[in-house]
KEKE-3310 file (N, C-alpha, C; in steps of 0.2 Angstrom, whole numbers, plus 5000, padded with zeros to 4 digits):
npx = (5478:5486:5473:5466:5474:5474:5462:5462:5469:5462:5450:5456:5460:5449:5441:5449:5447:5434:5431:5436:5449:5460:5464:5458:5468:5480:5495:5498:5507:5517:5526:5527:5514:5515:5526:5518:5507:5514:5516:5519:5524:5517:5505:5499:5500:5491:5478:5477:5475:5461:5453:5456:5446:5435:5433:5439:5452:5466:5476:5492:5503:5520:5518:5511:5499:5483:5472:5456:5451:5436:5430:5419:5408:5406:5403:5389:5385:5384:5375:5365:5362:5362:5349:5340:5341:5336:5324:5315:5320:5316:5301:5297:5301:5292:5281:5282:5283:5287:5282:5295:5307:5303:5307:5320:5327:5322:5329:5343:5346:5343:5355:5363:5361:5367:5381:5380:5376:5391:5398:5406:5415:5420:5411:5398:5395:5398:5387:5377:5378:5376:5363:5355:5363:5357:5343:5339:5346:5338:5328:5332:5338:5354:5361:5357:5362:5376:5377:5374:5383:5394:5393:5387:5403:5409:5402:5404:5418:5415:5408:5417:5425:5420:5408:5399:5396:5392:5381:5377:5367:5354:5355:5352:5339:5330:5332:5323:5311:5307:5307:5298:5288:5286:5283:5269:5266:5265:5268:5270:5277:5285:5296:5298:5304:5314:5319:5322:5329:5342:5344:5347:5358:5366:5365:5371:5386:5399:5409:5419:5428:5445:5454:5464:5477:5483:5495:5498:5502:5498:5485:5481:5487)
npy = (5526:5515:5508:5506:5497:5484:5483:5479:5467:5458:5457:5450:5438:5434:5432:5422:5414:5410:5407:5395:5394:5393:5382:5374:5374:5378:5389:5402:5413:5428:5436:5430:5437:5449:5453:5447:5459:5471:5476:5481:5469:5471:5478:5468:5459:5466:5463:5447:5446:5451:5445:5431:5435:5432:5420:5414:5412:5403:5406:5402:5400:5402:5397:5401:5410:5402:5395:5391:5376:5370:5360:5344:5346:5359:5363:5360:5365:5378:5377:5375:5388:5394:5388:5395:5408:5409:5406:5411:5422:5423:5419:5433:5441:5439:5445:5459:5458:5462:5464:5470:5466:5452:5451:5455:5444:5434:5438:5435:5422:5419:5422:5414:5403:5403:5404:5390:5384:5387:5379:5387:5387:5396:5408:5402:5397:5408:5414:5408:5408:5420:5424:5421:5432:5442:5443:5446:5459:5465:5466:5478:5476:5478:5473:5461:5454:5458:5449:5435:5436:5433:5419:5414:5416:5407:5395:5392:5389:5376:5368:5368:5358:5347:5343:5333:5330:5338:5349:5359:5364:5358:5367:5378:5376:5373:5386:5394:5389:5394:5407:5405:5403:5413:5423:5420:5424:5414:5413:5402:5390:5394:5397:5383:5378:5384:5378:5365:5366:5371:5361:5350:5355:5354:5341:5335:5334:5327:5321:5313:5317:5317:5333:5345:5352:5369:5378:5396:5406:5403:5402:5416:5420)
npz = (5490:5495:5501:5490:5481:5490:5492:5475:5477:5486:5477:5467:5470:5478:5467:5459:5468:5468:5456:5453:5450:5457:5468:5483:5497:5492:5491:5499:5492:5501:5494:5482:5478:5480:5470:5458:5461:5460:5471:5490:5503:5512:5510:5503:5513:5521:5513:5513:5528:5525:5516:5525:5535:5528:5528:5517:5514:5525:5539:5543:5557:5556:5543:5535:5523:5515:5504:5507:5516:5514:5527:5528:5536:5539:5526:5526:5536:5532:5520:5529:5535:5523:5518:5530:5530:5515:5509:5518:5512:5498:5503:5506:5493:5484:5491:5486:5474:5455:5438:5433:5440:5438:5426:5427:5435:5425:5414:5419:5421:5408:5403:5413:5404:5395:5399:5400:5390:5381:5388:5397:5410:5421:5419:5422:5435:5442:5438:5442:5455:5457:5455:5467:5474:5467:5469:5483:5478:5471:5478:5488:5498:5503:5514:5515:5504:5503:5514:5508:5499:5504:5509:5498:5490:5499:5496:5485:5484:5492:5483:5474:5480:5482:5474:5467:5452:5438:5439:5433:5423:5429:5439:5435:5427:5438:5446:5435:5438:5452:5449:5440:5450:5457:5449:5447:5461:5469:5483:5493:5485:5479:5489:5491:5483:5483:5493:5491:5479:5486:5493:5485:5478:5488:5491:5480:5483:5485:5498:5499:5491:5482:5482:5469:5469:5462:5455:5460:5452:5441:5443:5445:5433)
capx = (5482:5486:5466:5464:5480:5472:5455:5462:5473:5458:5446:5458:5459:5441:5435:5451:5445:5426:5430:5439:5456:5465:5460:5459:5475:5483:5497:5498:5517:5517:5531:5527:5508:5518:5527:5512:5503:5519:5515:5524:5521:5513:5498:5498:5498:5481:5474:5475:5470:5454:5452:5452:5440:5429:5435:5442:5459:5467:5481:5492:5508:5525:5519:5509:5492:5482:5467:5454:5447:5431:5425:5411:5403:5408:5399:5384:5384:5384:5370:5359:5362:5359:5342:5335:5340:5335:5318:5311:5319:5310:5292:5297:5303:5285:5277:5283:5285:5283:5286:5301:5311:5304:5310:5328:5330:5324:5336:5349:5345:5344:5364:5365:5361:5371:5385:5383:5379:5396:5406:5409:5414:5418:5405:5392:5398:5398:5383:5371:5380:5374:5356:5354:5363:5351:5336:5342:5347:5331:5323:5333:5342:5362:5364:5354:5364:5381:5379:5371:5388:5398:5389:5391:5410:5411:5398:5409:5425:5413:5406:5422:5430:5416:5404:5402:5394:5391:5373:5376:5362:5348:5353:5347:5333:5326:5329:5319:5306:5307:5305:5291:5283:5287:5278:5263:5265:5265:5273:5274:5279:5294:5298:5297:5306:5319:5321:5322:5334:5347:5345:5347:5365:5371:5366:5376:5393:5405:5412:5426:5432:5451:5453:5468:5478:5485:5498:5498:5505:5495:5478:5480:5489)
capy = (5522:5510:5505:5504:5493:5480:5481:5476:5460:5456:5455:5447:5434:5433:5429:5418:5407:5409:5402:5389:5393:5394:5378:5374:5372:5382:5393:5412:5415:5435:5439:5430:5441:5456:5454:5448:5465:5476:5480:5479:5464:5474:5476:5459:5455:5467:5460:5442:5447:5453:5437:5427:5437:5431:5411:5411:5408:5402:5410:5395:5402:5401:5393:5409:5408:5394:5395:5388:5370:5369:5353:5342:5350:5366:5364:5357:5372:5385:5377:5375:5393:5398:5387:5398:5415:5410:5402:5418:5427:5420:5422:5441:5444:5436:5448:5462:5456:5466:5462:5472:5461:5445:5452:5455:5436:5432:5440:5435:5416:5417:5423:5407:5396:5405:5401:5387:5381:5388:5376:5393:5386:5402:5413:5399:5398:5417:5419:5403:5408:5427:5423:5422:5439:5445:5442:5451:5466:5469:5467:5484:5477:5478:5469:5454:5453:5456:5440:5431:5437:5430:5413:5410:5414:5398:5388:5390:5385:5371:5365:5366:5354:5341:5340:5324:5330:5343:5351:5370:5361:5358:5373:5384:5375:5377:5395:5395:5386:5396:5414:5406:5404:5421:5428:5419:5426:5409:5410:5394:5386:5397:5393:5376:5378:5387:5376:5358:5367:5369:5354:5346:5356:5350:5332:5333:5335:5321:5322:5311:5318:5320:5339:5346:5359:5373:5385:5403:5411:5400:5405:5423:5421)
capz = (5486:5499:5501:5485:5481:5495:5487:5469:5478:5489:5473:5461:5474:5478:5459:5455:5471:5464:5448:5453:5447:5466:5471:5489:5498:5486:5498:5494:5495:5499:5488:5474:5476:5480:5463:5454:5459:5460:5477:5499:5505:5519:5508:5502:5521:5523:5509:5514:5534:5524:5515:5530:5540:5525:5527:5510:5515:5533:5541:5550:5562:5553:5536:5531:5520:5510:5502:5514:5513:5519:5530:5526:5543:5538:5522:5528:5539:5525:5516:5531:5536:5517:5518:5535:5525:5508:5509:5519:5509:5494:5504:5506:5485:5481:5493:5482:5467:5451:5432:5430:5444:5436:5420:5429:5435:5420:5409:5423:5420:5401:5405:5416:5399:5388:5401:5402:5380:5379:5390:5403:5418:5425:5420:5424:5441:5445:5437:5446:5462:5456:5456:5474:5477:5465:5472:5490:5478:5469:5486:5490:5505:5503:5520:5514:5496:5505:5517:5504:5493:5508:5509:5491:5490:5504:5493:5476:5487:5495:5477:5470:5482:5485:5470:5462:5447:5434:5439:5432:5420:5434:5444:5428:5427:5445:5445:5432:5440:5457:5446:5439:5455:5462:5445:5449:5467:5475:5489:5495:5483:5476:5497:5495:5475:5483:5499:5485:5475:5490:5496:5476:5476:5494:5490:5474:5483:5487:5504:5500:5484:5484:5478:5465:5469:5457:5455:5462:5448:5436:5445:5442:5426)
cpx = (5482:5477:5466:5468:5476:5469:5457:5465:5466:5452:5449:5459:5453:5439:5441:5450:5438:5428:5435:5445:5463:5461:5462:5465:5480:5488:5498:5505:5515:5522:5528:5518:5511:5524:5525:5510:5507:5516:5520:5520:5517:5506:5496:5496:5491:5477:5473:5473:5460:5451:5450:5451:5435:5429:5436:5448:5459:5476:5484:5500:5512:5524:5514:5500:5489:5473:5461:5450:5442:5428:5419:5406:5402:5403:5393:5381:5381:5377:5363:5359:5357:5350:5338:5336:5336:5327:5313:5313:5314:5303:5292:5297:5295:5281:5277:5286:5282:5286:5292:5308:5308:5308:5319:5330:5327:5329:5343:5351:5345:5353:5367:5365:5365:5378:5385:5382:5385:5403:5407:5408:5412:5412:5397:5390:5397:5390:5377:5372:5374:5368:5353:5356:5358:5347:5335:5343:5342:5326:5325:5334:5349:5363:5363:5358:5372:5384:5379:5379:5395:5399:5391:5396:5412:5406:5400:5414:5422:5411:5412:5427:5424:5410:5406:5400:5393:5383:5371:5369:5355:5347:5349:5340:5329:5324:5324:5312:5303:5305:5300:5287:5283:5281:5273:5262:5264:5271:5278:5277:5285:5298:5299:5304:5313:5323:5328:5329:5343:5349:5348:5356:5369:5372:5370:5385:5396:5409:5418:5432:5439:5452:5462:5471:5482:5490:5496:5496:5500:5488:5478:5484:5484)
cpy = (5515:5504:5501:5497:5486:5478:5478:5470:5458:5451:5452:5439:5429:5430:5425:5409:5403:5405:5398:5390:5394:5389:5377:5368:5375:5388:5398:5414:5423:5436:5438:5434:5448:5457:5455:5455:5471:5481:5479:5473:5465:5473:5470:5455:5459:5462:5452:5442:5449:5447:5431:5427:5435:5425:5411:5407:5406:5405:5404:5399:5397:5397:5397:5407:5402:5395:5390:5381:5367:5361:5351:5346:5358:5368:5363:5363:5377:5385:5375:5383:5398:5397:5394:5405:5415:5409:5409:5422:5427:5421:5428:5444:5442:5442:5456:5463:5463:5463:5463:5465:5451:5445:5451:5447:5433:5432:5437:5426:5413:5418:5416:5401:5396:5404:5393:5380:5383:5387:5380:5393:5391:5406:5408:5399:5405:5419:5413:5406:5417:5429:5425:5430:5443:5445:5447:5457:5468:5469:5474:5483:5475:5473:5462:5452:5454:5451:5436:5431:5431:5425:5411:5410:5408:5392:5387:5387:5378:5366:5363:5356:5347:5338:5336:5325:5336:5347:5358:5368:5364:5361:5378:5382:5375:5382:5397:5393:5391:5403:5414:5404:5409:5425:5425:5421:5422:5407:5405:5389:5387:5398:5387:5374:5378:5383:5368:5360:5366:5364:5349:5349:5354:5342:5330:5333:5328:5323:5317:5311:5320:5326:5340:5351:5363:5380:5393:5408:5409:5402:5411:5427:5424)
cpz = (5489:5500:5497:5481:5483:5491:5481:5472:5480:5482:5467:5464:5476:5474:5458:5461:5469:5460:5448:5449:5451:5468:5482:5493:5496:5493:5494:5499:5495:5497:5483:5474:5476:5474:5459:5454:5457:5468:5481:5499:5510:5517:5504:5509:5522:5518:5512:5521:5533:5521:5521:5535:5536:5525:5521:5508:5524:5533:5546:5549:5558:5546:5532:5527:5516:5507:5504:5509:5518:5523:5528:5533:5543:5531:5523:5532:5537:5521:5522:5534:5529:5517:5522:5530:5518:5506:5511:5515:5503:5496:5504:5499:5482:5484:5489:5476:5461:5444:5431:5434:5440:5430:5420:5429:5429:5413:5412:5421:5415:5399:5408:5409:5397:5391:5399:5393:5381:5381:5395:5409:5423:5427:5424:5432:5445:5443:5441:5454:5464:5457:5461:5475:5474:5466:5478:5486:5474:5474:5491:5496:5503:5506:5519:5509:5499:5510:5511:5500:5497:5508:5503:5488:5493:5501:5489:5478:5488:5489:5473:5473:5480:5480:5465:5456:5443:5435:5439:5429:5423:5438:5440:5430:5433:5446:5440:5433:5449:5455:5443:5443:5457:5456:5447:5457:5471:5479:5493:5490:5480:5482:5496:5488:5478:5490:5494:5482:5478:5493:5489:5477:5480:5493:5484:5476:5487:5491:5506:5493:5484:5478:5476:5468:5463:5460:5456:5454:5439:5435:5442:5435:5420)
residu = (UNK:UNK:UNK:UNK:UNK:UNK:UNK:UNK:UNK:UNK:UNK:UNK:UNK:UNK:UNK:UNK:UNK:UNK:UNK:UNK:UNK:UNK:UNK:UNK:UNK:UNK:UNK:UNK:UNK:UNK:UNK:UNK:UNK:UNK:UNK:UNK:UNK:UNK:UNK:UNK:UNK:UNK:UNK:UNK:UNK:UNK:UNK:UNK:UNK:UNK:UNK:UNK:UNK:UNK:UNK:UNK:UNK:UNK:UNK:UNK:UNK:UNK:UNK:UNK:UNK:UNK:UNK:UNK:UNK:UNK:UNK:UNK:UNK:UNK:UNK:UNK:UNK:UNK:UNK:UNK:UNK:UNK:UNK:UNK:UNK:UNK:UNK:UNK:UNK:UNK:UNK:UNK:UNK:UNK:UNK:UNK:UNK:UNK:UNK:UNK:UNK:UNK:UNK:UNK:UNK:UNK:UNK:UNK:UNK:UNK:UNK:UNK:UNK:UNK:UNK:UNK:UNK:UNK:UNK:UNK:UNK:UNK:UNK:UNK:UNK:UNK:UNK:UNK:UNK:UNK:UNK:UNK:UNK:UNK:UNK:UNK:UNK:UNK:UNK:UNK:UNK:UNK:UNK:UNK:UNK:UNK:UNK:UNK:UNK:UNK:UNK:UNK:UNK:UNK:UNK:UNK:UNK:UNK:UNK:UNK:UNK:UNK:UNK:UNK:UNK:UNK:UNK:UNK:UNK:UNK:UNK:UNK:UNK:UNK:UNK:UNK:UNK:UNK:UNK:UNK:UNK:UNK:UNK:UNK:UNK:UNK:UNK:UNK:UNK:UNK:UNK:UNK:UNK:UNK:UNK:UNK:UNK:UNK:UNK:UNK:UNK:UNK:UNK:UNK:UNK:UNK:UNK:UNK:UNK:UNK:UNK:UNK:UNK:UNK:UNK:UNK:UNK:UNK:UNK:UNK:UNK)
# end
C-alpha cells in the first residue's frame, strides 16, 4: 500500500510538472500534498526524496521542497547529453528498421498534430517529448527509453522555463521528416535530422526569460 501510495504522489507530480501546471519554484508544502492525496506525510516525504533523485524538484535544509529550476548551464547540459545518446540512437533504429515501427512513429506523430490543431498544450507536450522515448522503446531496450524518459522530464521543465517561442509546430514537423529518413534507411541523414532538430529546440529557448509560478493546489486541481 505504502509503495503504491508514493508511486501515485510521485506520478501525479511527475505529469503535473510535465505539463506545465507546477511551474518551476513552485514549493510542495507536505501537508497540503498529504491532504490533497489523503495520505502521512511520511509518504509524501518518500515521494518527493524520489522526485529529487530525478532533478525534478530540490530539497533545501529548513524550507522544505520546490519544484526544481534548472540553469541555463544545466540546460545546455541535458541537451548536449541528449544529442550524444540520441543521434546514435537514431543510426542504430535505421539499422533495424521495419515497416510496422515506421508505421508506429507515424501513427505517434499524426497524435502530435492532432494535439497540437486542438490548442492541447498538455497533450502536445507529452506527446513530442514522447517521440523520443518511443523510438528507444521499439528499439526493445528499456534502459535506453527510461534515461531518455528522464532526460525529457528535465527538458519539459527546461522548455517551460526558457523557451521563447511556440515551436510544438516545427518539432512535429521534423519528426516527421527524421521518420522519413529512417524509412528510406538513411542513416545519416535521420543522424544528422535528428542532431538539427535538437539543436532547432535548444536555440528556441530564452535564457533570460522571467518564469511564473503557480499554486500547488491549483496545479493538481
Amino acid at each position: 500500500m505504502e509503495t503504491s501510495s508514493t508511486h501515485a504522489i510521485v506520478s501525479a507530480l511527475t505529469k503535473a510538472i510535465v505539463e506545465h501546471r507546477l511551474m518551476p519554484g513552485s514549493k510542495l508544502a507536505e501537508q497540503k500534498l498529504a491532504t490533497h492525496f489523503g495520505v502521512s506525510r511520511t509518504l509524501v516525504r518518500q515521494a518527493l526524496f524520489q522526485l529529487s533523485q530525478n532533478k525534478l524538484i530540490r530539497m533545501e535544509p529548513a524550507r522544505g521542497a520546490f519544484v526544481a529550476a534548472p540553469s541555463a548551464d544545466e540546460a545546455k547540459q541535458v541537451f548536449a547529453v541528449r544529442r550524444m545518446l540520441e543521434v546514435q540512437m537514431t543510426r542504430e533504429f535505421v539499422r533495424d528498421i521495419t515497416p510496422a515501427k515506421v508505421r508506429a512513429l507515424k501513427a505517434h506523430i499524426k497524435q502530435e498534430k492532432e494535439a497540437i490543431s486542438h490548442e492541447d498544450v498538455r497533450g502536445r507536450t507529452e506527446l513530442l517529448g514522447d517521440f523520443h522515448v518511443r523510438i528507444a522503446e521499439l528499439m526493445g531496450n528499456p534502459v535506453l527509453a527510461q534515461i531518455l524518459g528522464e532526460l525529457i522530464s528535465r527538458c519539459a521543465l527546461i522548455t517551460l522555463m526558457y523557451q521563447s517561442q511556440n515551436a510544438a509546430q516545427h518539432s512535429a514537423e521534423e519528426h516527421d521528416e527524421i521518420v522519413d529518413a529512417m524509412a528510406q534507411k538513411n542513416a545519416d541523414l535521420a543522424a544528422q535530422l535528428m542532431e538539427s532538430h535538437l539543436n532547432f529546440v535548444e536555440q528556441s529557448l530564452s535564457f533570460n526569460k522571467k518564469i511564473p509560478t503557480y499554486d500547488i493546489a491549483l496545479a493538481l486541481s
